[in-house]
C-alpha positions as CSV (number, residue, x, y, z in Angstrom):
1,X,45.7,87.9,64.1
2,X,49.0,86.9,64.2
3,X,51.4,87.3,61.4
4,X,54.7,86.7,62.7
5,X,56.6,83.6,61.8
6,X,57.6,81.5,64.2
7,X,60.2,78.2,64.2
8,X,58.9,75.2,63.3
9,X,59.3,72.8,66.2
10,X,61.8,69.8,66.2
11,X,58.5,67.6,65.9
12,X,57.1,69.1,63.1
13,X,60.2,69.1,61.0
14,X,60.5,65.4,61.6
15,X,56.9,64.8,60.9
16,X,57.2,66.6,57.5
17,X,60.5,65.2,56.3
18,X,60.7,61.2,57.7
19,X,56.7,60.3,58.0
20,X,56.5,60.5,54.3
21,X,59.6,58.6,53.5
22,X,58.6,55.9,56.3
23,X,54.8,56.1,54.5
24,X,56.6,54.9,50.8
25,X,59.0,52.7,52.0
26,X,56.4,50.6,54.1
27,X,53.7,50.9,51.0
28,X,56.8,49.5,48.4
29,X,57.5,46.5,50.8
30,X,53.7,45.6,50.6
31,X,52.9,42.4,48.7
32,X,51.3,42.8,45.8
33,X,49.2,39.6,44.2
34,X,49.6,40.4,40.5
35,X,53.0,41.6,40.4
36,X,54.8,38.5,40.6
37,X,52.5,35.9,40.3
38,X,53.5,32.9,37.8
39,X,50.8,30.9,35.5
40,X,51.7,27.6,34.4
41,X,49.7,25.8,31.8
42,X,49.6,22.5,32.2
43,X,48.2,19.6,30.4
44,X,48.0,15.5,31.0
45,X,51.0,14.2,29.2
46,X,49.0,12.9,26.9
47,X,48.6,16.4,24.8
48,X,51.3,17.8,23.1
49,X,50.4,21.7,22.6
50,X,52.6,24.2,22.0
51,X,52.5,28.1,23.6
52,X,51.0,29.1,20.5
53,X,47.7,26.8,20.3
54,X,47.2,27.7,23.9
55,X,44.5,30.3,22.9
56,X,42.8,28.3,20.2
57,X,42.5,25.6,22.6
58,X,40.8,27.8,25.6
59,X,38.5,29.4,23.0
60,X,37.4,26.4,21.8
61,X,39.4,26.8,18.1
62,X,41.2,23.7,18.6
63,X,39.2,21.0,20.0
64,X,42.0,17.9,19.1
65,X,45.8,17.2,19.8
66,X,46.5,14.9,16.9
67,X,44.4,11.7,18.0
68,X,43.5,13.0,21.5
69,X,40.2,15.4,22.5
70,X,40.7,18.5,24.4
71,X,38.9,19.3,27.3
72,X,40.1,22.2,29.2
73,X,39.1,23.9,32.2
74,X,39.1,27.2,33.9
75,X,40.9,27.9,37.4
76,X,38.6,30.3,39.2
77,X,41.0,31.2,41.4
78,X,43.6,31.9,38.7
79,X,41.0,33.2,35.9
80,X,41.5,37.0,35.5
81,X,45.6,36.4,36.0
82,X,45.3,33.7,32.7
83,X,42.9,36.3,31.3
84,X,45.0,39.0,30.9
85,X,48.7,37.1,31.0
86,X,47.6,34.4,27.9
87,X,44.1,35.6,26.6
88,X,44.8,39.2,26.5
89,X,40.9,39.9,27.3
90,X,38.9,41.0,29.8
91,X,36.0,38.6,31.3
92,X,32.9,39.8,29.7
93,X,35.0,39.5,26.3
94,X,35.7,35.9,27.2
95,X,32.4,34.8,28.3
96,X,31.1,36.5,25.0
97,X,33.2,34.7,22.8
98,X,31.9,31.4,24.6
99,X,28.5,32.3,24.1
100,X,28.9,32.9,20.6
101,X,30.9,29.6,20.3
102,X,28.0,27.7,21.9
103,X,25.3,28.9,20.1
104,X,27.2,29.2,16.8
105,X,29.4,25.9,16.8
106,X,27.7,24.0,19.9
107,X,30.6,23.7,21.8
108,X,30.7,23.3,25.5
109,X,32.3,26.3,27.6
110,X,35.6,24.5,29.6
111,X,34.1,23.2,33.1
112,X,35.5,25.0,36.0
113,X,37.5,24.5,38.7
114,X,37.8,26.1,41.9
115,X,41.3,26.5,43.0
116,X,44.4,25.2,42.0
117,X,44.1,21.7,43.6
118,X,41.4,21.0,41.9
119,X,42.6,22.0,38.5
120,X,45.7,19.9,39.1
121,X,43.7,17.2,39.9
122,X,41.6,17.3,36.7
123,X,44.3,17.3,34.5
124,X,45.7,14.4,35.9
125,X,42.8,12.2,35.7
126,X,42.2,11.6,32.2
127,X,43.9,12.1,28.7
128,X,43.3,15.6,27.0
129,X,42.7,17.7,29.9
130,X,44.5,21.0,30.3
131,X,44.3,24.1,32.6
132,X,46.1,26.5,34.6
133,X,47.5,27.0,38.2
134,X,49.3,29.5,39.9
135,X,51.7,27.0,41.9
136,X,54.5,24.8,40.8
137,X,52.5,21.7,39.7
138,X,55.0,18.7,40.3
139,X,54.9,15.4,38.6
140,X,52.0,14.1,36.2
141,X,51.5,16.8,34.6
142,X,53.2,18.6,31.7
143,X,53.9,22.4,31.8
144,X,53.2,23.4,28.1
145,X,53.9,27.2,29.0
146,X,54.7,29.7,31.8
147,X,53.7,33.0,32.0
C-alpha cells in the first residue's frame, strides 16, 4: 500500500473546483413551470365577481352574480396551478368538497376544459361562464383576478 501523498493533477483540481460551479449555474438557468407561471381568472363580461367570491364561486357557494347564473369550469391544463394559487387545496380535497356538494346540495361539479383555448372559448360563448387560463386572454373576456 501506498501512503504517500502525491499532487493532485491540473485536471483534478479543475474538476473539483469549476464542474460544480458549471453543474449550479446550468441547473439555476433551467426553466421551471411553476415558478413563474401567471393564472388569470376570467369571466364573460357579463359577471361582475370580485377576487374575493372567486372561491365561493369554484366551490359551488355562489351560484348567482346578481341576475346572471354561474357556470364555471375547470382548465385541466391549469388545475393544480389554480388549486394551490386561489383554492389553497390539494386535488383530492377539491374533488371531496364536490362530492359532498353534489350529494348534499345537488349541484353540478364545473364541466371541464382541456387546455386553455378551450377555457377561453367557453367563457366567451355564453353569459355567466368563468374559468382560468395560464395565458394572456385578450378581448371578450374580463380578467376578475391574477395570480
Amino acid at each position: 500500500m501506498r501512503y504517500a501523498s502525491r499532487k493532485d493533477s491540473a485536471w483534478s483540481v479543475l474538476r473539483r473546483a469549476v464542474l460544480p460551479l458549471f453543474a449550479a449555474l446550468t441547473l439555476a438557468n433551467l426553466p421551471v413551470a411553476s415558478r413563474a407561471e401567471d393564472l388569470y381568472i376570467i369571466c364573460h363580461p357579463s359577471v361582475t365577481l370580485s377576487p374575493a367570491d372567486l372561491r365561493d364561486v369554484f366551490l359551488g357557494e355562489k351560484q348567482f352574480a346578481g341576475q346572471v347564473r354561474l357556470l364555471p369550469a375547470d382548465n385541466s391544463a391549469a388545475r393544480a396551478t389554480f388549486l394551490e394559487k386561489v383554492l389553497r387545496m390539494d386535488y383530492a380535497k377539491y374533488l371531496t368538497a364536490w362530492t359532498k356538494k353534489s350529494f348534499r346540495d345537488g349541484v353540478n361539479p364545473p364541466t371541464v376544459s382541456g387546455s386553455d383555448a378551450e377555457a377561453l372559448e367557453y367563457v366567451r360563448r355564453a353569459p355567466g361562464r368563468c374559468s382560468y387560463i395560464t395565458s394572456a386572454p385578450g378581448p371578450g373576456v374580463l380578467v376578475v383576478a391574477t395570480f
